[in-house]
C-alpha positions, 0 to 999 in steps of 0.5 A: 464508527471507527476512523480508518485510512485504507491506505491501498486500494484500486477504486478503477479496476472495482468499478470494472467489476461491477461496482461504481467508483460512487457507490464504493466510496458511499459505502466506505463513508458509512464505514468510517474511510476518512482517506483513500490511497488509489493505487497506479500500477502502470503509467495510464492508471497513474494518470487515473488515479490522479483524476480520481483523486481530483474527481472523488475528494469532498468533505467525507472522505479524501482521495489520493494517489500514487504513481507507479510501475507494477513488477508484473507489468513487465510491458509497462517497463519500457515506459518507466522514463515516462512514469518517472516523469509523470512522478516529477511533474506532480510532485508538488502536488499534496494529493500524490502520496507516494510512488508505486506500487513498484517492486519484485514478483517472482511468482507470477515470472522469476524469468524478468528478475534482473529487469525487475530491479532494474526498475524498482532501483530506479524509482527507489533512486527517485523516492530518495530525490524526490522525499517520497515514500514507495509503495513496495510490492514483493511477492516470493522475493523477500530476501531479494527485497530486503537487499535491495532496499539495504542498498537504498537505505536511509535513502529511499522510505516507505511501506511494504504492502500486503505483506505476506511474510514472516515476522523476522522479514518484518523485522528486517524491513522495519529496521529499514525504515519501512512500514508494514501494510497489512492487507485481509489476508491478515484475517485468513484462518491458515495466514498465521505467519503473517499474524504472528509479525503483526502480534510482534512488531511494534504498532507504530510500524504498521498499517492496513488496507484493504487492496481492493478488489482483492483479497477480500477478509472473512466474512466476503473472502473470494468475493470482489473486496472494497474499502469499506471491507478494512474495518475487518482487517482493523478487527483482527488486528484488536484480536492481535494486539495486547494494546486497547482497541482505542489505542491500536485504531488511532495509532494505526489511523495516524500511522496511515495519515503520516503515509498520505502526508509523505511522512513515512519513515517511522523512525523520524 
């Protein structure tokens, strides 16, 4: 059995799919998930994530959390002092991981540029001050997003996750200090961009997860994605890389346990 973090899923928005928070966490067990990263992407699923994590965490497996404002969640960008705040108040709790997911999307709305980074520097502002690592979410916006993490450089710390472009972007994030998350897209037969960043970066700049519910990996691709499910995205990764099997699953695992330990920054 293999030792796996999936270092970004979304335990809550799965249960409303269909599938209890319990039975997805019995089968990510089975599977080998020793951690889990429940993922807000708005201030009452902040607040979730961290009663999941206080709710779900035994001796198995362990649950933590993330605090954050999704660049899509536009209606949520009012609250962002709120969010903020609820950030402030549990940093000194050991479950919170990270803040995020945050970010620029400009494939589901260009028109809420300038109010997306806004946003996103602000909390980068607050990773800076509070030593914890970002959750970055970036979807048609890579040069924006290299941009504005140079402005925070050496400052703010994190993971790009789902990663979805090429390899010199890549390149240019982990020169930034970042992580590279890689998601079940990464096993996608036409995903042969994002295949060639993870042949060619270095293997301690990387990590994988699963996003669940989505984007499940091949043999369940259009079907609702779990954590058991990162198994295929280490898979493909061995097929990937030149390094032993053993080697890529304990350096990715201690990659993905630095995460949850607010110890990001690769470069340390």
């Amino acid at each position: 059995m293999y030792s796996i973090i999936d270092t970004h899923c979304h335990l809550d928005i799965i249960q409303e799919q269909g599938q209890d928070i319990a039975e997805s966490l019995k089968k990510a067990k089975e599977s080998g998930i020793k951690k889990i990263v429940q993922i807000g992407i708005d201030l009452e699923s902040s607040i979730r994530a961290k009663g999941l994590s206080e709710k779900f965490s035994d001796e198995e497996i362990e649950i933590f959390y993330s605090i954050g404002c999704h660049p899509t969640e536009t209606h949520e960008f009012p609250k962002k002092e709120e969010i903020l705040t609820l950030v402030k108040e549990n940093v000194t709790d050991q479950k919170l991981s990270a803040i995020g997911e945050i970010g620029l999307d400009y494939y589901h709305d260009a028109s809420t540029k300038t109010y997306q980074a806004d946003v996103l520097h602000s909390f980068l502002e607050a990773s800076s001050e509070y030593s914890l690592p970002v959750v970055i979410h970036s979807r048609d916006a890579a040069e924006d997003t290299v941009s504005i993490l140079k402005e925070h450089r050496d400052k703010a710390f994190g993971v790009i996750h789902c990663f979805t472009y090429d390899y010199p972007t890549a390149k240019k994030l982990v020169d930034l200090g970042y992580y590279i998350s890689f998601s079940g897209i990464l096993a996608f037969k036409n995903a042969r961009d994002i295949q060639e960043a993870a042949e060619k970066l270095p293997l301690e700049s990387m990590l994988i997860e699963t996003d669940a519910p989505f984007l499940a990996p091949p043999p369940f691709r259009g079907k609702r994605n779990e954590p058991s499910y990162t198994k295929f995205v280490l898979e493909k990764m061995f097929s990937l890389r030149k390094e032993p099997n053993a080697q890529v699953e304990k350096t990715l695992y201690n990659n993905s346990l630095k995460f949850t330990q607010r110890k990001a920054y690769h470069h340390d």
